[in-house]
C-alpha positions, 0 to 999 in steps of 0.5 A: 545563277546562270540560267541556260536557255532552252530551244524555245527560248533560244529561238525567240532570243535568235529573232531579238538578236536579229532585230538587233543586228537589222536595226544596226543596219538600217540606221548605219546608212545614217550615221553621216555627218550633219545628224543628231543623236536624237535622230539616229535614236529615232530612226532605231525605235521606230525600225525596233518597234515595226519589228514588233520588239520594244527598245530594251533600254528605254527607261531601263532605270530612267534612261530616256534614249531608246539606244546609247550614242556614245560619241569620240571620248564616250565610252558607253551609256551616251544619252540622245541628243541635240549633239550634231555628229562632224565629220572625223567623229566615231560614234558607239551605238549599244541597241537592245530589243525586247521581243516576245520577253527575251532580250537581244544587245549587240554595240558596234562603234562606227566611222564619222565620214573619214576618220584618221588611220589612229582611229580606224585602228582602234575600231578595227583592234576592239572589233578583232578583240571581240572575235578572239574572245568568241573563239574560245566561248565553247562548251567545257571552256571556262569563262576567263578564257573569254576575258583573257584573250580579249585583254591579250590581244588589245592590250599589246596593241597599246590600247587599254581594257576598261574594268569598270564595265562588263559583259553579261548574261542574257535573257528575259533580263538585260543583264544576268549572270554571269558578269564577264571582264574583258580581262584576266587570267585564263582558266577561271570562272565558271565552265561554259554549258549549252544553252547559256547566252552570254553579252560579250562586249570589249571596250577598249580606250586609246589611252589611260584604262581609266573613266569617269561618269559625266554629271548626268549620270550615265554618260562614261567618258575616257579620264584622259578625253582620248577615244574608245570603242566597243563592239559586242554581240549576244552569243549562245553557247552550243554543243560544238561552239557557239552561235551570233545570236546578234546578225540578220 
């Protein structure tokens, strides 16, 4: 069931997302060359909390990470660690935070340093991606108009769509109705309505479509070890479009 939010609620989620999108900006600054996963993970809790928020995904069933650091060939769920990031790497950072009961989720993959024109394409085709999709998150509109033209747009770009993973609902739980693929025909699903918050979220490989998940159990790596990238943000729908619930 897709749960639309009401004003109230659309209000505590606005100040969520916006803890969100200033945690992204505080630890951008530290995204150099020489700093641990662990570190910037540490710099996003401590900034999270001081917000008077909680990381949405520590211990969210068992992950120890207060975000997910997902670095060059890893797609998502990255877990904090010793890994030192070098000079030429991009890294995915997925950051959540759980305030006054709702959740906010925005991801944004970031340049290590300078990075090769292939890969700053990516970036910059998996971001564009994203905002194709919002353009058709509007009242009326039905959900795989979302889906379509994000896969419309990445994919004659020569990058890939990965299906395993999905955008989703959101509110006083991470992840809700509805599940959204960043791919597929337009004219399906379910209509869009005000007040329904939605995870819009492409994640989108240099190479095959295809991934795998590492022995630990969460980290997704590309099958072919080629790059990725994701970027998302926490939309709601409104009466003439929608609104980024995930900026400061």
């Amino acid at each position: 069931m897709i749960i639309c939010k009401t004003e109230r609620e659309l209000e505590i989620m606005r100040e969520a997302g916006r803890i969100v999108a200033l945690t992204h900006q505080e630890i951008k600054p530290h995204i150099q060359p020489g700093i641990t996963t662990k570190k910037l993970d540490e710099i996003a809790e401590t900034f999270i909390r001081s917000h008077g928020a909680t990381p949405s995904f520590k211990g969210y069933n068992g992950f120890t990470g207060s975000i997910c650091a997902s670095v060059n060939e890893e797609l998502v769920h990255g877990i904090p660690g010793n890994r030192v990031l070098k000079e030429g790497d991009i890294i995915s950072v997925d950051i959540g935070a759980k305030y006054n009961g709702y959740h906010g989720d925005s991801a944004w993959t970031y340049a290590v340093g300078n990075i090769s024109d292939e890969d700053q394409d990516l970036l910059d085709v998996t971001e564009t991606s994203l905002y194709k999709g919002l353009e058709q998150a509007k009242a009326g509109a039905r959900l795989s108009d979302i889906s379509h033209a994000i896969q419309s747009y990445a994919e004659p770009r020569g990058y890939a769509i990965v299906r395993e993973y999905v955008g989703h609902g959101v509110g006083q739980n991470l992840h809700e109705d509805p599940q959204i693929p960043h791919y597929g025909p337009p004219g399906k699903g379910p209509r869009l309505k005000p007040g329904m918050v939605l995870a819009i979220e492409p994640m989108v490989n240099a190479g095959s479509r295809y991934v795998r998940t590492l022995s630990d159990n969460w980290t997704v790596v590309t099958i072919d070890g080629k790059k990725c990238a994701h970027f998302e943000h926490t939309i709601a729908i409104t009466e003439t479009g929608y609104e980024i619930l995930t900026k400061a």
